[in-house]
N, C-alpha and C positions, 0 to 999 in steps of 0.2 A: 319297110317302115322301121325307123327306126328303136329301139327301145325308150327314151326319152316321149317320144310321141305318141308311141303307145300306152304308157305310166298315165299322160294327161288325160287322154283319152279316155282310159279307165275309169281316173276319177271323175268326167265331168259328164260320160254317158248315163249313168243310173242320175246324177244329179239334175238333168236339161232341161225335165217335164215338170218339177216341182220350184225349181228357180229363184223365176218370178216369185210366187208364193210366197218363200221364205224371208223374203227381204221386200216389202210390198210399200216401205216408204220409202225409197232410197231415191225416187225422182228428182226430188229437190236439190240433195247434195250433187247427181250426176250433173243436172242443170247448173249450180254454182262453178264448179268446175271445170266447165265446157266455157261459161263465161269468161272464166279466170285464162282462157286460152287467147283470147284476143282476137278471133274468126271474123273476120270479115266477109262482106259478099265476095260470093265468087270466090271463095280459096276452095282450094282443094285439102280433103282429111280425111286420114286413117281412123280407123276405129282398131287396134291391134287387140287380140284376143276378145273378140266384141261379146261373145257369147251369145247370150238371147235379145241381144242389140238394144240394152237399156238407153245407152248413150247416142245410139243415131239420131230418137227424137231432137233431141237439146242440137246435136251436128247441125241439122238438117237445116234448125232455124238461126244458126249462127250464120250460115255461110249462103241461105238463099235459093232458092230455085235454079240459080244458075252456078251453084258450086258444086260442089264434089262432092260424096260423101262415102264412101268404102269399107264395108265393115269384111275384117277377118279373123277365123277360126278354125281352130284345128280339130273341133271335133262335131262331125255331122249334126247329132243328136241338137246341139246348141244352135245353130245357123238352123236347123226345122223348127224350133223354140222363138224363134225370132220372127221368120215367115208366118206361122200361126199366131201372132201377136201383133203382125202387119206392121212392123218395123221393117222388112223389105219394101215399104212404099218411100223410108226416107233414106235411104241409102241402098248400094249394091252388094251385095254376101258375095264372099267367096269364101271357098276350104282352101287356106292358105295357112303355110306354114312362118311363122316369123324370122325363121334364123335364114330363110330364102324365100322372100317375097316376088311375087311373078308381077314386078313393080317398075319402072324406069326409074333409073335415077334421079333425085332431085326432082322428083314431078309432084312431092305433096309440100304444102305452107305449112301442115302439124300433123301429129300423131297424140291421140289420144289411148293411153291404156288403162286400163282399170284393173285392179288386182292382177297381172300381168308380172309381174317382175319375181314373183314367189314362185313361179312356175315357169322361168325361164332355165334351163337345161344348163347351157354356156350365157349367163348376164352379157358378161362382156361383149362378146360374139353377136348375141343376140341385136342387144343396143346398138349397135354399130351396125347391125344389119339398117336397122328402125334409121340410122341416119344416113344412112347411102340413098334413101326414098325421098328423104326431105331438102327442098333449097337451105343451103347456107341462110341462115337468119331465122330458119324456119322452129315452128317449138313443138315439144313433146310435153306432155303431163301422163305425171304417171300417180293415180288417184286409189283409194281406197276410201270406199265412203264412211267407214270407221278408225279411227285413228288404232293404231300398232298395238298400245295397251290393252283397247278392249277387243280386237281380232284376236289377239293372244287368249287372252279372258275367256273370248268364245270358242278358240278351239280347246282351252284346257291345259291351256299352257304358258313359260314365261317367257320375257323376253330375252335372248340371249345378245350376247357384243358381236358377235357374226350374223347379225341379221341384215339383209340388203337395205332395209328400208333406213337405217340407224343413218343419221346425215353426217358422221364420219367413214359410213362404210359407201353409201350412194355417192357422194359431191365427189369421189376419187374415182370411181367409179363409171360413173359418166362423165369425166371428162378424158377419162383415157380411150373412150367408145365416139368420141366427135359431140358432146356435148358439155355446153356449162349450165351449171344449176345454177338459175336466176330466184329462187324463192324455194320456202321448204317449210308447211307446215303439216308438225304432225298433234293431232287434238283429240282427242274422246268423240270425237262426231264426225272426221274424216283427217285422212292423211293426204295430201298434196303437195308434189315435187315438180315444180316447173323448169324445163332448162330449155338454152335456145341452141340452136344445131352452128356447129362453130364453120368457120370456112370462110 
């Protein structure tokens, strides 16, 4: 294992049992978000760093009984946080690593991530992983249900000009990784970056 996944790990094992709890209205923003993706029946979607799998509900009902729905996580504790929450009824868990998804190519319509991109190891590498899974066309959101100011605020901190989320630093970013950013808002009540997978 390497030390990158180990670091995540660290952080999110003590955090997996209390979660939920800490952020207990966030359903609605995940729900907006997942709409903002465009899911139709029957697509197939990732849930990347899903955690305690907030976001499979809102998946679930985007895409149908007969779609897909995938959630991954690199750290145990979170994917058992999810199953005791019965979020395993709307989509499939697996401990998967993102920078190597155990994924076919081009076999998902989206990827949805949530807080995900603060805790990518290699961005670049990572993303670019995230687009070798999805068809050409296909879209990615990469959401935070607080916008940058007030995550900042809450960890105690400011915002700096090398921050990924900054839509100078992300829109070059992702399109050097096989994506263009088709939208980007970031707002005191959530952040959202939509791009579509180029190809």
């Amino acid at each position: 294992m390497s030390d990158d996944r180990t670091h995540v790990q660290e952080f999110f094992t003590p955090r997996a049992a209390d979660w939920d709890t800490k952020f207990p209205d966030d359903g609605p923003a995940y729900a907006a978000a997942v709409a903002e993706l465009g899911l139709r029946e029957g697509d197939r979607v990732l849930d990347a760093g899903c955690g305690t799998g907030r976001a499979l509900p809102p998946l679930r009902a985007a895409v149908g009984p007969s779609g897909v729905v995938v959630g991954a996580d690199l750290t145990p504790a979170m994917l058992r946080e999810a199953v005791r929450a019965g979020r395993n009824r709307d989509g499939r868990l697996m401990l998967a690593d993102v920078s190597a998804l155990p994924l076919m190519p081009e076999s998902l319509d989206a990827v949805f991530a949530a807080g995900l991109i603060a805790h990518l190891p290699h961005p670049a590498d990572n993303l670019r992983e995230l687009a070798r899974v999805v068809r050409p066309g296909g879209m990615l959101a990469l959401f935070h249900p607080i916008g940058r100011a007030a995550l900042a605020a809450r960890q105690g901190r400011r915002i700096t000009p090398d921050d990924l989320r900054a839509e100078p630093n992300l829109r070059p970013l992702l399109a050097g990784s096989g994506w263009r950013m088709t939208s980007y808002v970031d707002e005191e009540a959530r952040f959202l970056a939509l791009a579509v997978r180029e190809g």
